[in-house]
VEXDREN-2710 file (C-alpha; in Angstrom, 1 decimal):
% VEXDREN-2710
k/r/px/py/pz
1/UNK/-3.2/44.1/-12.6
2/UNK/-1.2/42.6/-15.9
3/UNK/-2.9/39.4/-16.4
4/UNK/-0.6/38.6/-19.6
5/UNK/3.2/37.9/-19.7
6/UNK/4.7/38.1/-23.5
7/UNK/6.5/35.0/-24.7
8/UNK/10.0/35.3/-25.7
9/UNK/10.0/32.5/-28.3
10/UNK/6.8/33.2/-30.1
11/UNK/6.3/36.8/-29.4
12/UNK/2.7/35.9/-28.2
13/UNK/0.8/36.9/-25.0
14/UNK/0.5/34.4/-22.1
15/UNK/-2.2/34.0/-19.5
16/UNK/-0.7/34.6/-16.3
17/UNK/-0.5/31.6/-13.9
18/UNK/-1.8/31.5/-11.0
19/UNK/0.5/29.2/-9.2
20/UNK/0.3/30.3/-5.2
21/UNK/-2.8/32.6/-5.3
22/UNK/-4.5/31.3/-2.5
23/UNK/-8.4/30.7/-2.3
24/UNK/-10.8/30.1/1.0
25/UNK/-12.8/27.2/-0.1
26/UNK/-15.7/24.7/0.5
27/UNK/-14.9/21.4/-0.5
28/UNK/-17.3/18.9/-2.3
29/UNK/-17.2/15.5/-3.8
30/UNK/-14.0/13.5/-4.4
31/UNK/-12.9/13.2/-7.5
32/UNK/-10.7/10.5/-9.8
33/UNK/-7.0/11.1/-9.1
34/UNK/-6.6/11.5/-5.0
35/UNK/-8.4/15.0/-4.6
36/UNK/-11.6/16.5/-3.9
37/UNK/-13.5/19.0/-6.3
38/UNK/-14.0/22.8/-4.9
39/UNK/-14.8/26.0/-6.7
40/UNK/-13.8/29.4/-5.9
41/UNK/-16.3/32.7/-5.8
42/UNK/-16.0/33.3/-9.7
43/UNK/-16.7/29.8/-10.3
44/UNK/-13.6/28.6/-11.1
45/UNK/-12.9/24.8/-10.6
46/UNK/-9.9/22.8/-8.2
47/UNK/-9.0/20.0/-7.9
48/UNK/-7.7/20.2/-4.2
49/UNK/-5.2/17.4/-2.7
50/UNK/-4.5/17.2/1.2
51/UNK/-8.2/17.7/1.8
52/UNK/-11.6/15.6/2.3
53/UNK/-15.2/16.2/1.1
54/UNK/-17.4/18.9/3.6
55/UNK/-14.0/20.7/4.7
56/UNK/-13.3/24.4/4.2
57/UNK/-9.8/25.0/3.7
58/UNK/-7.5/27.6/1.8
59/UNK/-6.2/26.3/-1.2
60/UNK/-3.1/27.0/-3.1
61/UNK/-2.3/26.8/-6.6
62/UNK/0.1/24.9/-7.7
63/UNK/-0.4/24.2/-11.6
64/UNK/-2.5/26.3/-14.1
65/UNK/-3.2/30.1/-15.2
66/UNK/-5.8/32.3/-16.2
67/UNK/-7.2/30.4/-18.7
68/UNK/-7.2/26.9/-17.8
69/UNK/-10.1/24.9/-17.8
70/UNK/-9.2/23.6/-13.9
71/UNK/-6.6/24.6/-11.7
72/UNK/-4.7/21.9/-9.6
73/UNK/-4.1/23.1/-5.3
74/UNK/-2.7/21.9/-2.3
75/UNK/-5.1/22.3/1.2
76/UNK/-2.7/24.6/2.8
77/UNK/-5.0/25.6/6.0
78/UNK/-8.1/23.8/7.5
79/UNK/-10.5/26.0/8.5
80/UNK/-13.0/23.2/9.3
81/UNK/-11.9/19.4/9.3
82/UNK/-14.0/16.5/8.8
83/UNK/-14.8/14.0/11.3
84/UNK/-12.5/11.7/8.9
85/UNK/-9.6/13.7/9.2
86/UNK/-6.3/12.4/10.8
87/UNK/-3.2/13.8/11.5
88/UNK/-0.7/12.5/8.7
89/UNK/1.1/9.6/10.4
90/UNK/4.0/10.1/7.8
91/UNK/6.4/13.4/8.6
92/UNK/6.9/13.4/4.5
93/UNK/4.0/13.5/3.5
94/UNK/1.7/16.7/2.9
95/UNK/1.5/20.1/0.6
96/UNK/5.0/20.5/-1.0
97/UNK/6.2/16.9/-0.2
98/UNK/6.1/13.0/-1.5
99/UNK/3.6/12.4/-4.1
100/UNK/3.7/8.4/-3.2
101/UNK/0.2/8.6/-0.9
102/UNK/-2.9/10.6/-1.4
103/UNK/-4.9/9.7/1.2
104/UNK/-2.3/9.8/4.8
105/UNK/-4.7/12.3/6.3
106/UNK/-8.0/10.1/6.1
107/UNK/-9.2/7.2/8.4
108/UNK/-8.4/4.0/7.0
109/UNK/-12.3/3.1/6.5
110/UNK/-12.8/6.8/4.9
111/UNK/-10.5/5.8/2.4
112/UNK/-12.1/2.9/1.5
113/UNK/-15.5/5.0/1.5
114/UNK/-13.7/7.7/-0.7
115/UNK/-13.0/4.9/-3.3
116/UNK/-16.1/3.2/-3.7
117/UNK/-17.6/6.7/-4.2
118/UNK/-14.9/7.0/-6.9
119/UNK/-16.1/3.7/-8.4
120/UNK/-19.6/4.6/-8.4
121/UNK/-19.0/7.4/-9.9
122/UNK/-17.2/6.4/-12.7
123/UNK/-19.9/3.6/-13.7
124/UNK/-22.3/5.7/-13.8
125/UNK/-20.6/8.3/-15.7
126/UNK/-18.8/6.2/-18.3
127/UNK/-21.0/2.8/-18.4
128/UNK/-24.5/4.1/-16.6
129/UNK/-24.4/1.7/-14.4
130/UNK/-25.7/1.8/-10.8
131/UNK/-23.6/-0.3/-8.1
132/UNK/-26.5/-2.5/-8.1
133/UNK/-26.8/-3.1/-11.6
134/UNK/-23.1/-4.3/-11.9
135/UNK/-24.1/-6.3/-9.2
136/UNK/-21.9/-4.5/-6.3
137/UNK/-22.3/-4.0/-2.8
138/UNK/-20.6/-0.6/-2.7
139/UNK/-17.8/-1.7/-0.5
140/UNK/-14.4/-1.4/-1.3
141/UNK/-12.3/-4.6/1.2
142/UNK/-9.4/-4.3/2.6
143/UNK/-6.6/-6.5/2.1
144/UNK/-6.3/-9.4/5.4
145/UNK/-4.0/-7.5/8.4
146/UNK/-4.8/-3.9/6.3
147/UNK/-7.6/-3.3/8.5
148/UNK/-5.4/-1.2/11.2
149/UNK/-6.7/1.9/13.6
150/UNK/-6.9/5.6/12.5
151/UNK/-3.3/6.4/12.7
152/UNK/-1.6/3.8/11.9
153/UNK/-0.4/2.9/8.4
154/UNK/0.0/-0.7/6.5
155/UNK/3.2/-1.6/5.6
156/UNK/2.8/-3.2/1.9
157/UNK/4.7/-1.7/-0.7
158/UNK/6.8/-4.7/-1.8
159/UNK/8.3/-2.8/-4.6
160/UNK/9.7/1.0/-3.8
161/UNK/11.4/2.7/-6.7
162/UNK/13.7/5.6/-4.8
163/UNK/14.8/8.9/-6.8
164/UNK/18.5/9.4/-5.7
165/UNK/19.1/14.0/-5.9
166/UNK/22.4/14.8/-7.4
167/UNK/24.1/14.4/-4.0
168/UNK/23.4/10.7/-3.7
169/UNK/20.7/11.2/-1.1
170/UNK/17.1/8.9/-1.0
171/UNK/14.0/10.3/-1.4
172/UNK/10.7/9.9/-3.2
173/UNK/9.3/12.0/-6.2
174/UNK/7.0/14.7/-5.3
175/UNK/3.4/14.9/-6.7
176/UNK/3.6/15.6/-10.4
177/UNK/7.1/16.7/-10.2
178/UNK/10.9/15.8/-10.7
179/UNK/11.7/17.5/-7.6
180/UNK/12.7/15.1/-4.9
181/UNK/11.4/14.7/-1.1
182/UNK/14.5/13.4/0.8
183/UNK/13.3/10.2/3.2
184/UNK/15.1/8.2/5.8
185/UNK/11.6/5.9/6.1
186/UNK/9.0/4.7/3.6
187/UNK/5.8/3.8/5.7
188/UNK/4.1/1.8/3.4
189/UNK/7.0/-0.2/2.5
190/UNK/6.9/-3.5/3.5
191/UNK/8.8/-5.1/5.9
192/UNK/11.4/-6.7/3.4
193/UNK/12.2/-3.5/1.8
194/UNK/12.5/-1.6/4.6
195/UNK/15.1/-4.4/6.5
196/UNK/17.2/-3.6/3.0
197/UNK/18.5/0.0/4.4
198/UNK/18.3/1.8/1.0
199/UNK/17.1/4.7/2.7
200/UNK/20.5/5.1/5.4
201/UNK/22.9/4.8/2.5
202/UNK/24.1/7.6/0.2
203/UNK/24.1/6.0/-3.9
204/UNK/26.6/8.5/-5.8
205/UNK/26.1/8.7/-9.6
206/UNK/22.5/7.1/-9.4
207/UNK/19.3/8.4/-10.6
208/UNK/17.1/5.2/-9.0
209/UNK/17.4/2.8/-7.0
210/UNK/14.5/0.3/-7.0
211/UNK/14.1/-2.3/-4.2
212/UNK/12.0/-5.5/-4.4
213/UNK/10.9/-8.3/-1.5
214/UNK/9.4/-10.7/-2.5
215/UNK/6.7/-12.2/-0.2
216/UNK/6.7/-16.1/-1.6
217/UNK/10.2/-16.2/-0.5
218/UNK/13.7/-14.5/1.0
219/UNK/14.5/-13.3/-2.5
220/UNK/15.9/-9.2/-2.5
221/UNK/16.8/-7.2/-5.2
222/UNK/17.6/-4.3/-5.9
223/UNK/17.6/-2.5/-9.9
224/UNK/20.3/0.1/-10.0
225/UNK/19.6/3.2/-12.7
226/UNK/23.3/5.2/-12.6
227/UNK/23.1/9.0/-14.2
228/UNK/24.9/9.4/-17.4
229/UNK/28.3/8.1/-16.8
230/UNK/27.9/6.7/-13.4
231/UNK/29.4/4.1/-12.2
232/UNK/27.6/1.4/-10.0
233/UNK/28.4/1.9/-6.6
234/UNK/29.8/-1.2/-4.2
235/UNK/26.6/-2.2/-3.0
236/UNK/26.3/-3.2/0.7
237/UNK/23.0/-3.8/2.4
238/UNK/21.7/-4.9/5.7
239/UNK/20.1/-7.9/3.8
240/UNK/21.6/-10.8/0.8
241/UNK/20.3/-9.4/-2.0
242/UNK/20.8/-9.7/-5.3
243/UNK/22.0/-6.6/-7.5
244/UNK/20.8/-5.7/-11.3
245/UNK/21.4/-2.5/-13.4
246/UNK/19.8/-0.7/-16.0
247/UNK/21.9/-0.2/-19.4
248/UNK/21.4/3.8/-20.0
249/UNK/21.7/3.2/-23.6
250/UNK/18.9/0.3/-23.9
251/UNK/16.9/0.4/-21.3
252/UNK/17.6/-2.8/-20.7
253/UNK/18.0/-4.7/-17.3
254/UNK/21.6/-6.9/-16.9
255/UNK/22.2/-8.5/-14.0
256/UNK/25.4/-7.5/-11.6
257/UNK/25.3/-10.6/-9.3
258/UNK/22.9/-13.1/-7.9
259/UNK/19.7/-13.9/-9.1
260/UNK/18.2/-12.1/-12.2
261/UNK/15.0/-12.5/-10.9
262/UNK/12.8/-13.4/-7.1
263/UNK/10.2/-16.1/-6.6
264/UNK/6.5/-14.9/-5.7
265/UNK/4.4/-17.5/-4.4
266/UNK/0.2/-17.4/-4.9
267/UNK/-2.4/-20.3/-5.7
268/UNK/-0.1/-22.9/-4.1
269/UNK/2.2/-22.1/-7.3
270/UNK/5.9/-20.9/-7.6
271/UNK/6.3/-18.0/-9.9
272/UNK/9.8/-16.5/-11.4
273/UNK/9.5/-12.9/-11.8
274/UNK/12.1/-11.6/-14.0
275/UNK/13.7/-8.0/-14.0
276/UNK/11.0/-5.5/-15.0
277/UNK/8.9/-8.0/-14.6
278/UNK/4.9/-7.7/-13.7
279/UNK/3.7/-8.6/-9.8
280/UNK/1.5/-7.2/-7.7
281/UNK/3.0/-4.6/-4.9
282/UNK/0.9/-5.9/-2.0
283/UNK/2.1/-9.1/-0.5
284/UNK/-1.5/-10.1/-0.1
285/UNK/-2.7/-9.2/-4.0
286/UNK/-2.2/-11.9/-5.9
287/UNK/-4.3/-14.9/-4.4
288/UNK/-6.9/-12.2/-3.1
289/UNK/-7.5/-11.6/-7.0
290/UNK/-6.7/-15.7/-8.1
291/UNK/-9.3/-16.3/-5.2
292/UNK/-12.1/-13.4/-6.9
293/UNK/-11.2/-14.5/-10.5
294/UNK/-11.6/-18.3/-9.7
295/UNK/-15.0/-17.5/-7.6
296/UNK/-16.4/-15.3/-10.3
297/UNK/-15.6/-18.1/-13.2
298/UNK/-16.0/-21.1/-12.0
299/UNK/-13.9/-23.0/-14.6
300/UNK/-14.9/-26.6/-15.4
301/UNK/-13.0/-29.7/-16.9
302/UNK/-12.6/-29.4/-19.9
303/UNK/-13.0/-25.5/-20.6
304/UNK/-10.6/-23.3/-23.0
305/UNK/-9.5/-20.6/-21.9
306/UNK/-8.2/-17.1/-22.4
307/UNK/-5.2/-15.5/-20.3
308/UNK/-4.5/-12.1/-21.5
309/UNK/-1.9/-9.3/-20.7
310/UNK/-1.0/-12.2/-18.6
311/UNK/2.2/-11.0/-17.1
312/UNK/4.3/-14.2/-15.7
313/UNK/1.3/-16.7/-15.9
314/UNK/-0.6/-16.2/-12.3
315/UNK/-4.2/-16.5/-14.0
316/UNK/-3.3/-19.0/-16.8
317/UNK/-1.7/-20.9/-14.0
318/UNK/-4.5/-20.7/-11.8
319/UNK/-6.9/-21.8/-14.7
320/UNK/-4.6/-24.5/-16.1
321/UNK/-4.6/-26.2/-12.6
322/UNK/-8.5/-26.5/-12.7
323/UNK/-9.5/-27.1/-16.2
324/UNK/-7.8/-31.0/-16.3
325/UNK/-6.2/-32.6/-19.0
326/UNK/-8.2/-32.1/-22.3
327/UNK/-8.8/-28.3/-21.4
328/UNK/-6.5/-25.8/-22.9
329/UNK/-5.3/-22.1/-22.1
330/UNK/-3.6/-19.4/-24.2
331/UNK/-1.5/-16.9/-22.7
332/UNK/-0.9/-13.8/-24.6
333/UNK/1.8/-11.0/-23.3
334/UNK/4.1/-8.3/-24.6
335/UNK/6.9/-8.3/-22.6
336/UNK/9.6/-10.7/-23.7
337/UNK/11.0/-11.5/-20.2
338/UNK/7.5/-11.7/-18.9
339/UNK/6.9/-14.1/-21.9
340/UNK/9.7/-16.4/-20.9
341/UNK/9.1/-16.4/-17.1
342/UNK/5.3/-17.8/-18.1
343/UNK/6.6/-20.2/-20.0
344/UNK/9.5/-21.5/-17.3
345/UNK/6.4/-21.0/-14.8
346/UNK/4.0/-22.9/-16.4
347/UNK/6.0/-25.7/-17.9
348/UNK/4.3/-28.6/-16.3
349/UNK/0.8/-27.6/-17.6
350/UNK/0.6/-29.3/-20.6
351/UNK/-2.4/-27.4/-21.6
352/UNK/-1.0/-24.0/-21.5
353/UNK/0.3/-22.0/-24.3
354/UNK/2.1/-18.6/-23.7
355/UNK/2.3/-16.2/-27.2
356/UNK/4.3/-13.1/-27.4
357/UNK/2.9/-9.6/-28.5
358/UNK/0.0/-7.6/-28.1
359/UNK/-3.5/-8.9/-27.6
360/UNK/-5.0/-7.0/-30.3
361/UNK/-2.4/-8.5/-33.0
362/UNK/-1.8/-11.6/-31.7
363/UNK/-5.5/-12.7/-30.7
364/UNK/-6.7/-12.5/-33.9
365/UNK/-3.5/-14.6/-36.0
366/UNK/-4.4/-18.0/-33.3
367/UNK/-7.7/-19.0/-35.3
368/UNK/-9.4/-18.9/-32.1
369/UNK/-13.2/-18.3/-32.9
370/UNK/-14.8/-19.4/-29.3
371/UNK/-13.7/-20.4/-25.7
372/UNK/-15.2/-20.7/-22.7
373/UNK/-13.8/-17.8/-20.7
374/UNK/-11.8/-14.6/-20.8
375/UNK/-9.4/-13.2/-17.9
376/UNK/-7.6/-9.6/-19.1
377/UNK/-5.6/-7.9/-17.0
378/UNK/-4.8/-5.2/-19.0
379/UNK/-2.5/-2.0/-18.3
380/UNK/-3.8/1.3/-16.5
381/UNK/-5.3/2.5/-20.0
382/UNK/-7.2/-0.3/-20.7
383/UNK/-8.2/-2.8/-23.2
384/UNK/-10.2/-0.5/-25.6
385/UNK/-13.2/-0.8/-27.9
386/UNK/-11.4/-2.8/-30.6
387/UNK/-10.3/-5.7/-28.2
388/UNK/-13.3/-5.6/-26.2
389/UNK/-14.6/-6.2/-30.0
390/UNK/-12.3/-8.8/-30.4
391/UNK/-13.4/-10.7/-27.3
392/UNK/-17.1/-10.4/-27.7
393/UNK/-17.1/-12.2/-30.7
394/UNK/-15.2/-15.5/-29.2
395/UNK/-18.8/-16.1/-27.0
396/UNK/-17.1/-16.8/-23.7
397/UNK/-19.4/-18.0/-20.8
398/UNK/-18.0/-15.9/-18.4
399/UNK/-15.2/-13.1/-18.6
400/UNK/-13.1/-11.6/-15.8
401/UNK/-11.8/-8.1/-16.0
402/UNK/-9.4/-6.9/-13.3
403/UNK/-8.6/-3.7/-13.8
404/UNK/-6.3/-0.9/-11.5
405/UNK/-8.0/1.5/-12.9
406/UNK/-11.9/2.4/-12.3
407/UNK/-12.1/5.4/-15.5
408/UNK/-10.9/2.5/-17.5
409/UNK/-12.6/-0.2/-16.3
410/UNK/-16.1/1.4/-16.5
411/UNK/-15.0/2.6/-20.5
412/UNK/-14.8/-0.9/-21.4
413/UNK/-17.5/-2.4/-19.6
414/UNK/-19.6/-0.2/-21.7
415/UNK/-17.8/-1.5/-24.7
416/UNK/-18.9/-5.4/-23.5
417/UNK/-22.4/-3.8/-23.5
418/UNK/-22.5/-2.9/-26.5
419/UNK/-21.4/-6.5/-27.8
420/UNK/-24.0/-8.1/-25.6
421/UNK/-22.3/-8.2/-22.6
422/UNK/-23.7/-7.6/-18.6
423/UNK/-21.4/-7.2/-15.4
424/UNK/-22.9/-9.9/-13.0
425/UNK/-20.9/-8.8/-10.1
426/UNK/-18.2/-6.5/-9.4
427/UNK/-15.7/-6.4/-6.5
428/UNK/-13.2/-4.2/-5.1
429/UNK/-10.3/-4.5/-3.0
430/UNK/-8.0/-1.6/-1.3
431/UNK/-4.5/-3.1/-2.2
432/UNK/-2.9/0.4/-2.3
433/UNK/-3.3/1.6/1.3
434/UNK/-2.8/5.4/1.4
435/UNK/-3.3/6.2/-2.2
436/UNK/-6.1/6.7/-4.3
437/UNK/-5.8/3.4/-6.2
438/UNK/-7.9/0.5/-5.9
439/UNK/-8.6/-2.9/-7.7
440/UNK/-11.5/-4.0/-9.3
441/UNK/-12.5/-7.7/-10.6
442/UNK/-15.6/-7.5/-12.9
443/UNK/-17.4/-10.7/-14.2
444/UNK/-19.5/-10.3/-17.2
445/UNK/-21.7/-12.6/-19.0
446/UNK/-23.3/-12.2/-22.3
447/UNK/-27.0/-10.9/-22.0
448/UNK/-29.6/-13.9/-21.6
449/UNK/-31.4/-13.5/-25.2
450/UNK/-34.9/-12.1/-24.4
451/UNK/-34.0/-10.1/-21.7
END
């Protein structure tokens, strides 16, 4: 058999790919990313979606040739199913169709079970940490009303970005892909998206259409992205809503008519959310995380405070309300419409400061030397060894880290080791039904001298 193809560009030999050979498989361990790990006879590893731990299945490839370190498969037959196993309650989702969930096949409480194990894993990989040294219980909670029977699916998606094909139809992006699975139902979106009717309309010209409900009021929206010359449609929906679009030569986001933003609602605060603007998707996310960040802190009168990647203000809010009136916080944030949300929603905290630009350059130009605690909420990346630095040195009491992503999370905690540092509990919280994400809040606490 010709395992090499020659390149016509370079003249060179390729590996030949092995995109749909098909292997018979046992599956083991999950893995980081919404699959399972599984190797084939000559020892080749796969990372296998549409599958669960203990299976055997036949997988297929779908990215990666001869000489790749991994190959990347879909769970195209089950030969033996877990006791986990479900049949997928969504008609679009599967091998070949919408990359939005990982985890439709698996028992609500088996997904849980599937994250923590991701959790684990990662601290101990990338911080050495046992669950019960970063003082965890090992259980991943769901989100209040989230807690539904085998079969049935939550409906919390507050934010759904649609991919609109070249014929104006509505689908969703398939997994790693461009291609487009063609929907007339999103399960997991909530209520308020749904009741929109984005998915029964046809949206000529348009490359995205991005719909958002907010939960701390009746606000819709809905961010328009035309194709190269198109046109914005005449945009009629089932519900009020207001309309924005996105210039195709900035990137910016100009509002069309109504509001250019919606109102969220968490910690008995009001907050404006601006176009592009940072919330959480699940309706129930935001005070379950104000409520774990408060809990782990305990802020006092009279503590300073840090509030950073801080989005539209919900943490420095949170903080500003309980520190009284000779305590102070500092916001720091990079997006400028996020930066000027914060600072329209935080307006009547006196003590409260919002500052504009990245943590790593701004931080350091403030002359802060010391405060009392740290909240960072920082992107899917992380905050990295030179910010985790940064913080260190300031000597907060306590620090909370929530973080989206568990790889990351468990990087940097080993970075707060290293500067003296402990986690003195962990928590996590499934607020992406159906996928493999999850949220973490970490609090850490500098190292009792001695111990």
């Amino acid at each position: 058999m010709q395992n090499e193809s020659t390149s016509p560009q370079t003249g060179e030999t390729e590996p030949e790919s092995l995109v749909g050979r098909e292997y018979e498989v046992e599956v083991g361990p999950v893995a980081h990313g919404g699959h399972c790990i599984a190797r084939t006879d000559e020892g080749r590893v796969l990372f296998v979606r549409h599958t669960l731990p203990g299976e055997k299945v036949v997988a297929r490839i779908t990215d990666g040739s001869e000489d790749s370190r991994f190959l990347r498969a879909d769970a195209v037959e089950i030969i033996d199913a877990s006791k986990d196993r479900v049949p997928a309650p969504c008609p679009f989702a599967g091998p070949g169709k919408c990359g939005g969930c990982d985890w439709q096949h698996a028992k609500p409480g088996a997904q849980r079970r599937l994250k923590g194990e991701v959790i684990a894993e990662q601290l101990q990989r990338l911080a050495g940490l046992t669950p019960e040294e970063a003082g965890w219980d090992g259980t991943v909670m769901p989100a209040e009303g989230d807690k539904l029977p085998a079969g049935e699916v939550p409906a919390w998606r507050t934010r759904v970005q649609y991919a609109i094909d070249e014929d104006g139809r509505v689908g969703l992006r398939k997994h790693r892909s461009h291609d487009i699975e063609i929907i007339d139902h999103c399960m997991i979106a909530a209520p308020g998206v749904s009741e929109l009717g984005v998915e029964q309309q046809d949206w000529p010209r348009m490359a995205t259409v991005e719909a958002i409900a907010a939960t701390g009021s009746h606000d819709r929206q809905v961010i328009l992205t035309p194709r190269p010359g198109g046109r914005l449609p005449l945009v009629e929906l089932d519900k009020p809503v207001s309309v924005l679009r996105v210039d195709e030569r900035d990137g910016g986001v100009h509002r069309v008519h109504g509001r250019g933003f919606v109102r969220e609602r968490a910690d008995d605060r009001t907050y404006r959310v601006g176009s592009g603007g940072f919330w959480q998707v699940h309706p129930q996310a935001a005070n379950t995380l104000v409520r774990a960040v408060m809990q782990g802190l305990l802020p006092r009168k009279n503590d300073t405070a840090l509030d950073l990647y801080c989005g539209v203000g919900l943490f420095a809010g949170a903080i500003g309300q309980r520190i009284g009136e000779k305590g102070a916080v500092l916001g720091i944030e990079s997006g400028k419409r996020a930066v000027e949300d914060a600072r329209h929603n935080l307006a009547d905290l006196d003590r409260v400061r919002i500052e504009h630009g990245k943590v790593d350059q701004v931080l350091p130009r403030t002359g802060i030397t010391e405060c009392d605690l740290i909240v960072l909420d920082p992107p899917r990346a992380g905050a990295g060894k030179s910010t985790v630095k940064q913080l260190v040195s300031l000597g907060a009491r306590r620090i909370a880290y929530v973080a989206c992503d568990p790889a990351a999370l468990a990087r940097d905690i080993s970075y707060f080791a290293e500067g003296g540092y402990r986690v003195r509990t962990l928590r996590a919280f499934d607020l992406f039904p159906m996928t493999h994400h999850v949220e973490c809040v970490a609090i850490l606490e500098p190292v009792a001298k001695g111990a």
